[in-house]
C-alpha positions as CSV (number, residue, x, y, z in Angstrom):
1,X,-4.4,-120.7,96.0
2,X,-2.9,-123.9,96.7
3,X,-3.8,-125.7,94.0
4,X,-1.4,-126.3,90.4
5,X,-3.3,-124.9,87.2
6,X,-1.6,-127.0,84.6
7,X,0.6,-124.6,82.0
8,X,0.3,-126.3,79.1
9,X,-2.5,-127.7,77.1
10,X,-3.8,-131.4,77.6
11,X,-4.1,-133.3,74.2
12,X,-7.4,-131.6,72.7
13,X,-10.6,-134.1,73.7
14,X,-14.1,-133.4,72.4
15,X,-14.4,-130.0,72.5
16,X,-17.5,-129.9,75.0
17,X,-15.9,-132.5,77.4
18,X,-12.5,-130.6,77.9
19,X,-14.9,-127.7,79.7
20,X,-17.4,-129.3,82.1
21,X,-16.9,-131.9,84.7
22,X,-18.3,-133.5,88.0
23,X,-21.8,-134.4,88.9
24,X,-24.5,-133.2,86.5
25,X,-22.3,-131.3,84.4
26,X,-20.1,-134.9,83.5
27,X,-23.7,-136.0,82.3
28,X,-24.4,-132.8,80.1
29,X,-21.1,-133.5,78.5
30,X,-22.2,-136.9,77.9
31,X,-25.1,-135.8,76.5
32,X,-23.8,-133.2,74.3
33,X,-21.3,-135.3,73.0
34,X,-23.8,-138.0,71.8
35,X,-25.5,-135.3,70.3
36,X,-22.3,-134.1,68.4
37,X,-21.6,-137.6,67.3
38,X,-25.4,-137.9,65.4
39,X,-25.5,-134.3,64.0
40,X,-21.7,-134.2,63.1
41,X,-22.9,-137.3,60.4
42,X,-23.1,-136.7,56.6
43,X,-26.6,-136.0,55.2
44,X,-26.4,-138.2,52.0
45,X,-26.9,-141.8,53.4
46,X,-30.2,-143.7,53.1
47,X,-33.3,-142.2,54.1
48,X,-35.1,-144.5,56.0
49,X,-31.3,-145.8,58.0
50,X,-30.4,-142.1,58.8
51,X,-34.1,-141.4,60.6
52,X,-32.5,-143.9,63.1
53,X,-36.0,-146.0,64.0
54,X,-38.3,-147.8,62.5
55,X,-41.2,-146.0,59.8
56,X,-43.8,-144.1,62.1
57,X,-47.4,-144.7,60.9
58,X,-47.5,-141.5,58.4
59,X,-45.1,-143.6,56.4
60,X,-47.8,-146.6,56.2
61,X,-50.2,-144.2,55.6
62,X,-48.8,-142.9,52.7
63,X,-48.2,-146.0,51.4
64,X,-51.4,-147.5,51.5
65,X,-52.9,-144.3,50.8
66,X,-51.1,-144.7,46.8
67,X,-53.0,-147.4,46.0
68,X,-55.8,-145.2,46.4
69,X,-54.5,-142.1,44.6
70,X,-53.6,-141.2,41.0
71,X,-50.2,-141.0,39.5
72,X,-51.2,-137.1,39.4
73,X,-52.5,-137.1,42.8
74,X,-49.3,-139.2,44.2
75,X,-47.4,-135.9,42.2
76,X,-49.2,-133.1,44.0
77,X,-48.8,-135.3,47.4
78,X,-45.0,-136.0,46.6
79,X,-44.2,-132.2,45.0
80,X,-45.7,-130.9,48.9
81,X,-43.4,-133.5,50.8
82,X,-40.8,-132.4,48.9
83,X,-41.6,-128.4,50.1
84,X,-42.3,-129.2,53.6
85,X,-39.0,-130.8,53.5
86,X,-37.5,-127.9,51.9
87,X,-38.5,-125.7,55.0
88,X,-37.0,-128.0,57.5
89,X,-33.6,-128.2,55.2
90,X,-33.4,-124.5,55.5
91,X,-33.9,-124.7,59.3
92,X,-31.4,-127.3,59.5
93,X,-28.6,-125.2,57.4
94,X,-29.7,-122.2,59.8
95,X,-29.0,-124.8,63.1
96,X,-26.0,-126.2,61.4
97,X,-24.5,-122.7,60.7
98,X,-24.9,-121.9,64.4
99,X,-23.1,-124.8,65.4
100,X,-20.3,-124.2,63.6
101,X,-19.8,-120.6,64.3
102,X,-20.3,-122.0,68.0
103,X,-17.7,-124.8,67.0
104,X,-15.2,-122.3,66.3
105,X,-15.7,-119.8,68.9
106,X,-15.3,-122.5,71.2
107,X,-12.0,-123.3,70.0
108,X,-10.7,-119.9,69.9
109,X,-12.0,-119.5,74.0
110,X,-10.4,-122.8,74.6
111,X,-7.0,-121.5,73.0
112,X,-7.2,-118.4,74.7
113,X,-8.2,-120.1,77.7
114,X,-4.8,-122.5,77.3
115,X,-2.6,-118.8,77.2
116,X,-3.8,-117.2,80.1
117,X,-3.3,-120.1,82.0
118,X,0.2,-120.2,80.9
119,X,0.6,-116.6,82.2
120,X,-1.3,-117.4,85.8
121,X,0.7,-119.9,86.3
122,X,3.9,-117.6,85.8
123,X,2.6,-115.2,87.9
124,X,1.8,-117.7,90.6
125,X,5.9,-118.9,90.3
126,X,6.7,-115.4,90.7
127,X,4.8,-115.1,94.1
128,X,6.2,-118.2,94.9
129,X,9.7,-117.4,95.0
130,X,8.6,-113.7,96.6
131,X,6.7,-115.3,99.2
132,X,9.5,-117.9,99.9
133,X,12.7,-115.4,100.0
134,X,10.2,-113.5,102.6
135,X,9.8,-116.5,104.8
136,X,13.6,-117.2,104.7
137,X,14.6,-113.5,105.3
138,X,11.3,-111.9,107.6
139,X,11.5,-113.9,110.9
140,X,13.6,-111.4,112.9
141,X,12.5,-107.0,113.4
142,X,14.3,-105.0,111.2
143,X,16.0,-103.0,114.3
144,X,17.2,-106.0,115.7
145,X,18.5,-107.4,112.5
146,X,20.6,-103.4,112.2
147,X,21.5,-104.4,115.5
148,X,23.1,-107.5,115.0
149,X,24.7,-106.7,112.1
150,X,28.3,-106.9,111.5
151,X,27.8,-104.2,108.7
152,X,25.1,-101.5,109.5
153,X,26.0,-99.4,106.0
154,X,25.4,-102.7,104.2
155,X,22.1,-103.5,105.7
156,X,20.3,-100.6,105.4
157,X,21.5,-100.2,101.4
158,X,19.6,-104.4,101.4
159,X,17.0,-102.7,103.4
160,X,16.5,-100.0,100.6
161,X,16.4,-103.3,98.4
162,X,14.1,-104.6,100.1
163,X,11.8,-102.0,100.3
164,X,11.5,-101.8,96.4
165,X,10.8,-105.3,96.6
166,X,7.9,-105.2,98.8
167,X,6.8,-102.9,95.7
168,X,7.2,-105.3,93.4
169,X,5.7,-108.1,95.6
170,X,2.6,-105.7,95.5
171,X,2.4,-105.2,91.6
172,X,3.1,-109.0,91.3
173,X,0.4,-110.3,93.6
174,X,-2.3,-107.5,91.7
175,X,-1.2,-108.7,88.5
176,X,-1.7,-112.3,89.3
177,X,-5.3,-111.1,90.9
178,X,-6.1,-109.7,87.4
179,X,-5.0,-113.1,85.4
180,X,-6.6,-115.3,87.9
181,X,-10.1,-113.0,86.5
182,X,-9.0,-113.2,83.2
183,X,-9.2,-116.9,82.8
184,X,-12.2,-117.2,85.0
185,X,-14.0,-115.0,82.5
186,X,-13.0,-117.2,79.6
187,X,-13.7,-120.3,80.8
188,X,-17.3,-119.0,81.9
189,X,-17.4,-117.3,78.3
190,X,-16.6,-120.8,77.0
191,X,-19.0,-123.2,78.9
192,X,-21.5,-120.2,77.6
193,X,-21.0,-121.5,74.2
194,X,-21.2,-124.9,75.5
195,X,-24.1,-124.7,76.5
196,X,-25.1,-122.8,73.1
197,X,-23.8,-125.4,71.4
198,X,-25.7,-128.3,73.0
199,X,-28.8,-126.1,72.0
200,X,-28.0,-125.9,68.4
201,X,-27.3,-129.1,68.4
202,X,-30.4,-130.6,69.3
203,X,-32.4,-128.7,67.3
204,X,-30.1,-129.6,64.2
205,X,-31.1,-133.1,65.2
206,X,-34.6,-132.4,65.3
207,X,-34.3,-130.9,61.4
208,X,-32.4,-133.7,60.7
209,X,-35.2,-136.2,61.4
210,X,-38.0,-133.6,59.5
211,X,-36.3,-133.9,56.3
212,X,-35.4,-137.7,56.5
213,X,-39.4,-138.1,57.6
214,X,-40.9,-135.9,55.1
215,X,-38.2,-137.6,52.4
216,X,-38.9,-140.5,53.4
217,X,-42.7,-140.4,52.6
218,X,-42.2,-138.9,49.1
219,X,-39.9,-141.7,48.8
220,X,-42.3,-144.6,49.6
221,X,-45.3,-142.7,48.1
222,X,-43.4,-142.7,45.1
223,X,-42.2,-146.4,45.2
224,X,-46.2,-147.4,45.0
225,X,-45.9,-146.1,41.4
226,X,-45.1,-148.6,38.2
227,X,-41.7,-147.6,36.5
228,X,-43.8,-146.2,33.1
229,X,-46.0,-143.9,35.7
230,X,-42.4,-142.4,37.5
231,X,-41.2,-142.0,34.0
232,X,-44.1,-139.8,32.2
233,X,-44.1,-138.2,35.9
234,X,-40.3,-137.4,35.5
235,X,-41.2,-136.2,31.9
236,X,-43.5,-133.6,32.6
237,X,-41.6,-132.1,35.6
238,X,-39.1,-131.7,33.0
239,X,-41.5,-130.2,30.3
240,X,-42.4,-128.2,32.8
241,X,-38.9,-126.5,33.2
242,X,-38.3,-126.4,29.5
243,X,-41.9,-124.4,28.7
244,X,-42.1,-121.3,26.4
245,X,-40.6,-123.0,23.8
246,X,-36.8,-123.2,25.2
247,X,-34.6,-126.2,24.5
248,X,-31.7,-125.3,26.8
249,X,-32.1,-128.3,29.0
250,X,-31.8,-131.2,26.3
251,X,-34.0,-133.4,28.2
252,X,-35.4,-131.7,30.5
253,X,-33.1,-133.0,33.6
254,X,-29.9,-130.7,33.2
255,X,-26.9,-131.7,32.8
256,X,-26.8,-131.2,28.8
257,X,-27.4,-134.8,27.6
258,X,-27.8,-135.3,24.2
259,X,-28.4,-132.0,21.8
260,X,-29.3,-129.7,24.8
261,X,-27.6,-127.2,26.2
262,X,-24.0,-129.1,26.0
263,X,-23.3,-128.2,23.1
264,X,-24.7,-124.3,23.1
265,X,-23.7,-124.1,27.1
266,X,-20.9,-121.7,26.5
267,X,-22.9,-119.2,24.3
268,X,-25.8,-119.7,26.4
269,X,-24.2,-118.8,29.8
270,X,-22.3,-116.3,28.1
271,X,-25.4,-114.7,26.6
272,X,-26.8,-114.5,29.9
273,X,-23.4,-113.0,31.9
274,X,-22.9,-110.5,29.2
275,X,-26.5,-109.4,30.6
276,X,-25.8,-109.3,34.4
277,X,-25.6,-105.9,35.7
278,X,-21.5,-106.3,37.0
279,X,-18.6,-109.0,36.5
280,X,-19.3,-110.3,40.3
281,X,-23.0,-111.2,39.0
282,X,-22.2,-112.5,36.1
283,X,-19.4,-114.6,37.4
284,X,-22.4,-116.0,39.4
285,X,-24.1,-116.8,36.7
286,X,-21.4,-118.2,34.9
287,X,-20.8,-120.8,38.0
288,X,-24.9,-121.8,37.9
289,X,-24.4,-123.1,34.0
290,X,-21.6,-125.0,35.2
291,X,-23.3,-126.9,38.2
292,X,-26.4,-127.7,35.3
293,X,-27.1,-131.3,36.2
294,X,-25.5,-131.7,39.4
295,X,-27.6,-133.5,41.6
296,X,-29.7,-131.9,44.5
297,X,-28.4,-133.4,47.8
298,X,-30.0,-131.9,51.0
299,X,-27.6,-129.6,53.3
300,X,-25.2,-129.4,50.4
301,X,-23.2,-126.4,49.2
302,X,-21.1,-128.7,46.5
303,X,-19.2,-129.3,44.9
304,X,-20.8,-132.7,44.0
305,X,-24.4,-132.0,44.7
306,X,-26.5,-128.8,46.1
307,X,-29.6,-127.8,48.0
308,X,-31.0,-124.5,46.9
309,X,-29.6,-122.3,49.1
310,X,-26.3,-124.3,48.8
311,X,-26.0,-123.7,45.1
312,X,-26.9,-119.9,45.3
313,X,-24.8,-119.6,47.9
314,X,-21.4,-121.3,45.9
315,X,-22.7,-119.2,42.4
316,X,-22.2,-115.9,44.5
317,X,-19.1,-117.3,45.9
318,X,-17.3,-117.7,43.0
319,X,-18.4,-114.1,41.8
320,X,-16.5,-113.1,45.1
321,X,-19.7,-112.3,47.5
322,X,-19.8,-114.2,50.5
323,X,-23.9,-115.2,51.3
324,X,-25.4,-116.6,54.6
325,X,-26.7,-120.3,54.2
326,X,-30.0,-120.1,54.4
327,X,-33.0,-118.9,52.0
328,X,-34.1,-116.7,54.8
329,X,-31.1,-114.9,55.3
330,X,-30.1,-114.8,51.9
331,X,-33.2,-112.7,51.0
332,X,-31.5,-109.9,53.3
333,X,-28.1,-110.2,51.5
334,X,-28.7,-107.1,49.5
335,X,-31.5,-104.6,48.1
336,X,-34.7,-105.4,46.6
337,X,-36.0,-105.7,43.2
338,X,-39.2,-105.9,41.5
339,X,-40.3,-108.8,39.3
340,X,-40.1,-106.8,36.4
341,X,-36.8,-105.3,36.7
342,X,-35.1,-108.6,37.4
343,X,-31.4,-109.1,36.1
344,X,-29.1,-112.1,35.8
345,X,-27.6,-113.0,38.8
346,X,-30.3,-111.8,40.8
347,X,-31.8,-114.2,43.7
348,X,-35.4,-115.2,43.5
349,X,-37.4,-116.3,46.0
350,X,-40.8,-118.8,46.4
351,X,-43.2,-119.8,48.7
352,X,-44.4,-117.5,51.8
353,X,-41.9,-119.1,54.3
354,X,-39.1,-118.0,51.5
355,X,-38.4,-121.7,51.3
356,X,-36.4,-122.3,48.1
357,X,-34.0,-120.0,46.1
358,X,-32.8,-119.6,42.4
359,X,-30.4,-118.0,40.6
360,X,-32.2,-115.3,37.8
361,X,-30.4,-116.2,34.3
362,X,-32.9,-113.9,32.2
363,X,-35.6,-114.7,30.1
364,X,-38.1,-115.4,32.6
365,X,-36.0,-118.2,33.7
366,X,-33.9,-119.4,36.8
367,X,-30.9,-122.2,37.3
368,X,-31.9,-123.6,40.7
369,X,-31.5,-127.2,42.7
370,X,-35.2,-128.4,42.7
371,X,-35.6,-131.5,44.9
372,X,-34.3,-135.3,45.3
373,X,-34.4,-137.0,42.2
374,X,-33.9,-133.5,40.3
375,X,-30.7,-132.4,39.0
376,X,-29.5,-128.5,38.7
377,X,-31.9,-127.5,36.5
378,X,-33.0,-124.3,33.9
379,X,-36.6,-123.7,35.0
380,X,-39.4,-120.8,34.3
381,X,-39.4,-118.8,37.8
382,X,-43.0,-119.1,37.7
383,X,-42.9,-122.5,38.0
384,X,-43.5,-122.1,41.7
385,X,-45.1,-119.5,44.2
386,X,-42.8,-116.1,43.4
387,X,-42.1,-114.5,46.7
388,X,-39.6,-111.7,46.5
389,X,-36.4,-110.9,44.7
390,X,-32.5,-109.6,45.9
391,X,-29.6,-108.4,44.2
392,X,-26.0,-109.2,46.2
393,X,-23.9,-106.6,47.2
């Protein structure tokens, strides 16, 4: 092998570019790298900017089409934008999980990668100076050399020598055999998770412009409306989450304004821990009281705003319990329970595609991260579609 592997690591480039080079790989890189540089943007800039083009004709559509619908038909129309984009934020959380588990695996091989080189390349030094001391001392026969020499006794005692280096030669050149494999492994191991990577990354891109699409529609629908029309729209959704009776949002929106829940919060989320079937739970539920109002921020897991999954996801976090990002894999994240035996802390579920998540705070009632435009909020879980039920562990 003639060529030098460098023994030390090169400043760190992108991580995709550092791994692929020359003729159509050089362009994948490229491409990936663009692809990095979109996805690897915060979600909380404008809606129609962060589609990246111009409105398609479904946003037209909808616009004309709210001059020709009623506030409560511009509602229904908004409240199933607002789902749909729900299913692509949870496909989006799932992509953007991937890629950063791919993100750091990548890393780690590149690392790795960087050590075993180091070691190769010590290995290949060693062979160097074998291969060279063989040159300088292998030119003439051994029985000519005993021949010539002015001490016989002292030549066979180097020859001895010798011999055990021709050992060592061996051992050396089989261990540099097995290095040279080793870092070929990792590297293909690592342009593996290139390649991985690039994947996840277009689809995260592909979620990305769902949600702005199908956020952006609610958004214009909604625009259509007069100010007194989004207001007694904004009042029922919030008499809607403060039905049976309950006052515990204030006004309706969270965030205790007024003579709601900020000034019974404490007893209130206390009521509900004492009720949680184990400390972890009800340091769960403790954390969802505290994030009441918050806003909902798509892709979020706090601690200034929260999607669904992102909130239930930092409640069980702070009761020590680690969940997966996403509404459909937090459904798996520990046994199932019946409607009727529901307990605070408990995750409930909505919608056949198990699209949205809230956290179970007793009563009937849930603290979950509705949509745009609606804060952290207390709300009856049959509000929407019940689908299923999990309890942590």
């Amino acid at each position: 092998m003639t060529a030098t592997v460098a023994s030390h690591r090169k400043p760190r480039q992108h991580p995709l570019a550092s791994l692929t080079g020359g003729g159509s790989r050089s362009a994948r890189t490229a491409r990936t790298a663009a692809t990095l540089a979109l996805a690897g943007a915060a979600p909380t800039f404008g809606l129609a900017q962060a589609a990246g083009a111009p409105l398609t004709p479904d946003f037209d559509a909808a616009g004309q089409a709210a001059h020709r619908l009623t506030p409560a038909q511009v509602k229904d129309r908004v409240d199933a934008l607002y789902q749909e984009a729900e299913v692509a934020t949870q496909s989006y959380n799932g992509a953007k999980e991937s890629a950063d588990t791919a993100r750091e695996e990548l890393s780690r091989l590149q690392d790795e990668a960087a050590r075993r080189t180091g070691k190769l390349n010590a290995a290949r030094a060693e062979l160097g100076a074998l291969a060279a001391g063989q040159y300088r001392s292998g030119g003439v026969d051994p029985t000519v050399r005993l021949l010539l020499s002015a001490d016989p006794q002292r030549y066979l005692d180097g020859a001895a020598v010798l011999e055990r280096t021709g050992s060592h030669q061996a051992t050396a050149v089989a261990g540099y055999a097995r290095r040279l494999g080793s870092v070929r492994q990792v590297r293909q191991r690592a342009e593996d998770t290139v390649e991985r990577l690039a994947d996840t990354e277009a689809q995260l891109k592909k979620h990305r412009v769902t949600v702005v699409h199908k956020l952006g529609a609610a958004e214009q629908l909604l625009s259509r409306l007069t100010a007194e029309q989004r207001q007694r729209m904004t009042a029922r959704d919030g008499a809607r989450s403060t039905r049976g009776g309950r006052t515990d949002q204030g006004d309706g929106h969270g965030g205790g304004h007024g003579g709601g829940v900020l000034g019974r919060l404490p007893g209130v989320a206390g009521a509900a821990a004492a009720q949680a079937p184990n400390p972890r739970a009800a340091r769960a539920v403790s954390f969802a009281y505290s994030a009441l109002g918050k806003p909902y921020v798509w892709g979020a897991t706090g601690p200034a705003g929260y999607d669904c999954s992102g909130l239930t996801q930092a409640a069980w976090k702070a009761g020590g319990v680690a969940l997966p990002r996403t509404t459909y894999t937090q459904i798996s994240s520990g046994p199932r329970v019946a409607r009727s035996q529901l307990a605070p802390g408990d995750l409930v579920f909505f919608y056949s595609g198990i699209s949205h998540v809230g956290i179970y705070v007793g009563d009937g009632r849930m603290i979950h991260a509705p949509h745009p435009g609606a804060p952290v909020r207390i709300a009856p879980i049959d509000q929407m579609p019940f689908a299923a039920a999990t309890r942590p562990a």
